[in-house]
N, C-alpha and C positions, 0 to 999 in steps of 0.2 A: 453762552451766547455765541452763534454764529454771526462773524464778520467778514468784511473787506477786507483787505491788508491796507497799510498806508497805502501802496503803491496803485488799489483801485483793484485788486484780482481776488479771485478766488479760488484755491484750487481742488478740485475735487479727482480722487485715485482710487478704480473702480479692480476690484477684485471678484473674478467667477467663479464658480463651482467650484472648492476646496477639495471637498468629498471625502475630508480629515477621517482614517479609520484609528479603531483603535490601539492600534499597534503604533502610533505615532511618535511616541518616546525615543525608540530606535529604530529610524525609519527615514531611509535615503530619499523617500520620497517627502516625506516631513521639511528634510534639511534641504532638498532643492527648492518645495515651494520659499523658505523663508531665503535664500539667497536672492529669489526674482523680488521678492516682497523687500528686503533690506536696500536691494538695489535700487530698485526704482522708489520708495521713499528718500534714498539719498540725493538720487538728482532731483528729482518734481519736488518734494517737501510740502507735500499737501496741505491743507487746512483741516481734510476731510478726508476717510476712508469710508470704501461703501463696501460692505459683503454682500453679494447678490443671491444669496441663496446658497441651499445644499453644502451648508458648510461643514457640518459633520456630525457623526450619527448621532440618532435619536433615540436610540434600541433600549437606555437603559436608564433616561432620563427619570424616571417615577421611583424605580428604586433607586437611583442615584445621582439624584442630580447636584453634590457636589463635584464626583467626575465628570460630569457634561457640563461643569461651571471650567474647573481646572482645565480642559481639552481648549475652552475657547478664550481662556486665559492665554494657554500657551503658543493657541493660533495668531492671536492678536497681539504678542509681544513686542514686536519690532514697531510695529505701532503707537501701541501706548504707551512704552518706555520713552520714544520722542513727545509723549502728549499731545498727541493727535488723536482727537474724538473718533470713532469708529461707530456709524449706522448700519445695522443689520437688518435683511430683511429674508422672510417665511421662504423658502424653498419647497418644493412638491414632496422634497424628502423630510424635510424637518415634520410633516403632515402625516409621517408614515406609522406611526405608531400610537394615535392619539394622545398625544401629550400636549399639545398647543400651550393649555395654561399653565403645566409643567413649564414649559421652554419661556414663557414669559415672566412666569414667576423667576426663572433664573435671572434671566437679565435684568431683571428687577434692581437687582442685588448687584449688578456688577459696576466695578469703576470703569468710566470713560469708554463703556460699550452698548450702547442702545437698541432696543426694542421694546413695542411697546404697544398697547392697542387703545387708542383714542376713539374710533367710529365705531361699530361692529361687533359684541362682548365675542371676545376671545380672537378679532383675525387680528393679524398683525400689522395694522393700516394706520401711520402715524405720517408728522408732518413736522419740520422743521423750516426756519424762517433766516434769509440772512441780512443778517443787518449792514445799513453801509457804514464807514469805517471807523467816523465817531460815535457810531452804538446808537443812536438814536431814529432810525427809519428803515423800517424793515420792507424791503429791497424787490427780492428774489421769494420763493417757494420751494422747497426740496420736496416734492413726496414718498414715502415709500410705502408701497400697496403689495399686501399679499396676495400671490393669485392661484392661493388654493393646491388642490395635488389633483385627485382621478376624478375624471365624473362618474357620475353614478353607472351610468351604464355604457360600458367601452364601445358597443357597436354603432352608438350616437357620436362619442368622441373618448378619445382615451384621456385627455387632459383635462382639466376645471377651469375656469376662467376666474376673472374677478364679478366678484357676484350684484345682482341688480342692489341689492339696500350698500354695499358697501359704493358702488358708483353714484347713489344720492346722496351719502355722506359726504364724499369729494365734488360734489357739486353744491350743496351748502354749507361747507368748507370754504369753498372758492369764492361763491359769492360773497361769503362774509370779508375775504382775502381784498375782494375787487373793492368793498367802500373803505377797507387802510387807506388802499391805495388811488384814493382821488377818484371813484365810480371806474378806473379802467380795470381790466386781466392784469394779477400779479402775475409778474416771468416766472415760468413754474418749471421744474422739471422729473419725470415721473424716475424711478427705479424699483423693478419689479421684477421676479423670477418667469415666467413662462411668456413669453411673446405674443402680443397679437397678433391677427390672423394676419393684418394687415400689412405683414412683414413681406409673404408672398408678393406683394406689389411691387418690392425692390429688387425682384427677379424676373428672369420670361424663361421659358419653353427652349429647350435649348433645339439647335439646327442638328439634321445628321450628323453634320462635322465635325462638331462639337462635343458630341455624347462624351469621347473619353474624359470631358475635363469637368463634366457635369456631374450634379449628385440628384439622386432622386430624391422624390418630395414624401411629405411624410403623410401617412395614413390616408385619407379621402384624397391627398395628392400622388399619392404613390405612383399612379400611372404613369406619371410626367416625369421627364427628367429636367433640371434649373440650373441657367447659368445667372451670375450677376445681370440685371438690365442697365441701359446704359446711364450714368451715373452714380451708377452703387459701385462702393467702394469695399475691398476688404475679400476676405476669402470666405467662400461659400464649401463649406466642407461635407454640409450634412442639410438634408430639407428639415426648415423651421420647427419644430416640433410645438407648433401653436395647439390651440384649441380647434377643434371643427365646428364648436358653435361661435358664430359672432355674437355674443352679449352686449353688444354697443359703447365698450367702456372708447376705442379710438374715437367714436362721434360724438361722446360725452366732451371728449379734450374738445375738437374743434368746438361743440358749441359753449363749452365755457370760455372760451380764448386762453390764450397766455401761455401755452404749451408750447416751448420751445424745444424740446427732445425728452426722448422715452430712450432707457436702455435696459439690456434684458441681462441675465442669464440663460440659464436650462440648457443651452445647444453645448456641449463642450469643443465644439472644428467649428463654431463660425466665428467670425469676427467683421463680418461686412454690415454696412452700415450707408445709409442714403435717408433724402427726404421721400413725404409721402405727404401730400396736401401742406407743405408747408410746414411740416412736425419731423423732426432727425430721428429717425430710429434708428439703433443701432445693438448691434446682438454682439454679445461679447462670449468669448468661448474662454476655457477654465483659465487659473492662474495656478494651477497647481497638476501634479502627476498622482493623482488621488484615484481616478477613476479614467475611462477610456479617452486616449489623447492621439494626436498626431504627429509623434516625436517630440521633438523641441519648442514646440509650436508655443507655447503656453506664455500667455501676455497679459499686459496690465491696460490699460485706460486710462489717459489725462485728461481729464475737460476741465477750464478754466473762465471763468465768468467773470464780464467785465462791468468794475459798478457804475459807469456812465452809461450803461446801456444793457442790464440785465440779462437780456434776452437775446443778447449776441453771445458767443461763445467759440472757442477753439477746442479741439478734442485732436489727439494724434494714441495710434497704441504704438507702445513696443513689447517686442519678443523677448524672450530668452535668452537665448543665441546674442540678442542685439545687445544687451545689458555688457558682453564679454563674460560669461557665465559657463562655466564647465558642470556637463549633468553627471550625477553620479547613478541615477537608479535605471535609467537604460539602457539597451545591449551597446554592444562595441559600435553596429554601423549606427544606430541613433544618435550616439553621442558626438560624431566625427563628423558628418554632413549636415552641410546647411540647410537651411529650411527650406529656401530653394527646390536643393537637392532630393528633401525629403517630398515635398508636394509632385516635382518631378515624376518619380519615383513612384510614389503613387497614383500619378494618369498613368502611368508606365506598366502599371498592372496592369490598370483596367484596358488599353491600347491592346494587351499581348491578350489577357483573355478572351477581347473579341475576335481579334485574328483568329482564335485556335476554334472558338467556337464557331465563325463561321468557315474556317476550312473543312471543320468538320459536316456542317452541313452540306460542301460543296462535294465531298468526296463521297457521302453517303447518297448525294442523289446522283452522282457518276454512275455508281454502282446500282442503280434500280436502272439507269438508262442502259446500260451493257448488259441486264437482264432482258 
């Protein structure tokens, strides 16, 4: 059973993209993830750990799914050695190799790590309830919803969404949720791997001025280049890598009520986070050096939930760098410069390659004019 603490909180510590390969046993990139993971369970001391997804490969789970048990044994060590529950949810990658009931069947079996398919045979679309502190009145809502891996046809959109029957499951979910709790929306909160579309909302269209510190948008937004808009908070590394079709699962939340924040994976450089109609969304980039990163960048997530009032919440992330952490599997200048410095550093390319690219346009039209 999920609870309050005496003290009325609850806390929840959000881990991204792992992207655990096999080679993890000896592996600098292995022993940094678990230095940020040890760290920040030693300050926050969760209640709860969430894995957001793409936690590590899928490649060999049907012929072996005792090592793909042992791998997320070993991932989630520093966790369940303090006895802290750990919920896991479907990643685009865990989808890559059709083994779903493979991967479910694992976690079947495993102590104090969860997955698990309640709505939808075989997605990974479960629910957990938290109760307030004397155990007796279930509170809060946790959701975790799988959102699938490719759509079928990449020139329609290269992502999948969460699917129309699994969104009326979470809505006769809910409503059953709403008569516990006295005919009102139980405080819910979503965790899911691939972002709604409706993320884009937490950004605009960047000005001229601006381009070097922008990043372009992804697929049907490619055109455009995004800066955060005003109230988002967080770093905008990489455009959203949402779905292109809207499937209505964000005006699912509004009209069931009680959604108080959605957080994502999938993006590994973002970490910015704002409301959008009264819902927090917030995209969290990797916690680990597993797969493509921005230095040192690599952070955690606190949200903490309060039992007088559900549906209120504080969430802060920290870095890497921030913990006082020395990385061992990056070059000399990643390891030495601040994040700062590294983000810096990065407009700093993009600043010098427009210069050269447009110098060069200017001097190649000099030279048709003195023709």
């Amino acid at each position: 059973m999920l609870k309050f603490k005496e003290n009325g909180k609850f806390g929840i510590l959000l881990f991204g993209d792992l992207h655990v390969g096999t080679d993890y046993a000896d592996s600098q990139r292995f022993r940094d993830m678990h230095k940020l993971m040890t760290a920040a369970l030693d300050e926050y001391k969760p209640d709860l750990c969430v894995l957001l997804g793409d936690i590590t490969t899928t490649s060999k789970v049907k012929e072996d799914p005792d090592g793909y048990a042992d791998a997320l044994k070993a991932i989630c060590g520093p966790i369940t050695s303090r006895n802290i529950p750990v919920a896991a949810i479907m990643g685009n990658h865990e989808h890559d190799h059709d083994c779903d009931r493979e991967i479910l069947d694992v976690f079947s079996e495993l102590e104090g790590i969860t997955m698990r398919s309640e709505g939808v045979k075989e997605k990974a679309d479960y629910k957990e309830l938290i109760y307030s502190s004397d155990g007796k009145t279930p509170l809060a809502c946790l959701w975790f919803l799988d959102s699938n891996n490719l759509y079928e046809t990449d020139d329609t959109s290269v992502y999948d969404f969460v699917h129309t029957d699994q969104i009326k499951w979470f809505e006769e979910e809910s409503e059953k949720l709403k008569k516990l709790n006295g005919g009102k929306p139980m405080p819910s909160y979503i965790f899911q791997h691939i972002p709604v579309p409706e993320e884009y909302r937490l950004l605009r269209k960047a000005k001229f001025f601006e381009i070097p510190y922008s990043t372009r948008g992804f697929n049907t937004h490619e055109g455009t280049r995004y800066v955060g808009a005003d109230g988002t908070q967080g770093y905008v590394g990489e455009g959203p890598c949402s779905p292109d079709i809207n499937n209505g699962q964000f005006e699912s939340w509004k009209r069931v009520g009680g959604v108080a924040g959605a957080f994502f994976g999938h993006d590994h450089l973002n970490d910015f986070s704002g409301y959008v109609d009264n819902i927090f969304l917030a995209q969290h980039k990797t916690a680990g050096f597993g797969a493509y990163t921005d230095g040192c960048r690599s952070c955690v997530r606190y949200v903490l939930i309060d039992e007088k009032n559900p549906s209120k919440f504080t969430q802060e992330l920290k870095h890497f760098k921030e913990f006082g952490l020395k990385c061992e599997c990056l070059g000399p200048i990643f390891k030495r410069i601040t994040d700062r410095q590294s983000t810096n550093m990065h407009i700093a390319s993009k600043v010098v390659c427009g210069i050269a690219a447009a110098g060069a346009v200017i001097y190649g039209a000099s030279k048709l004019i003195r023709r």
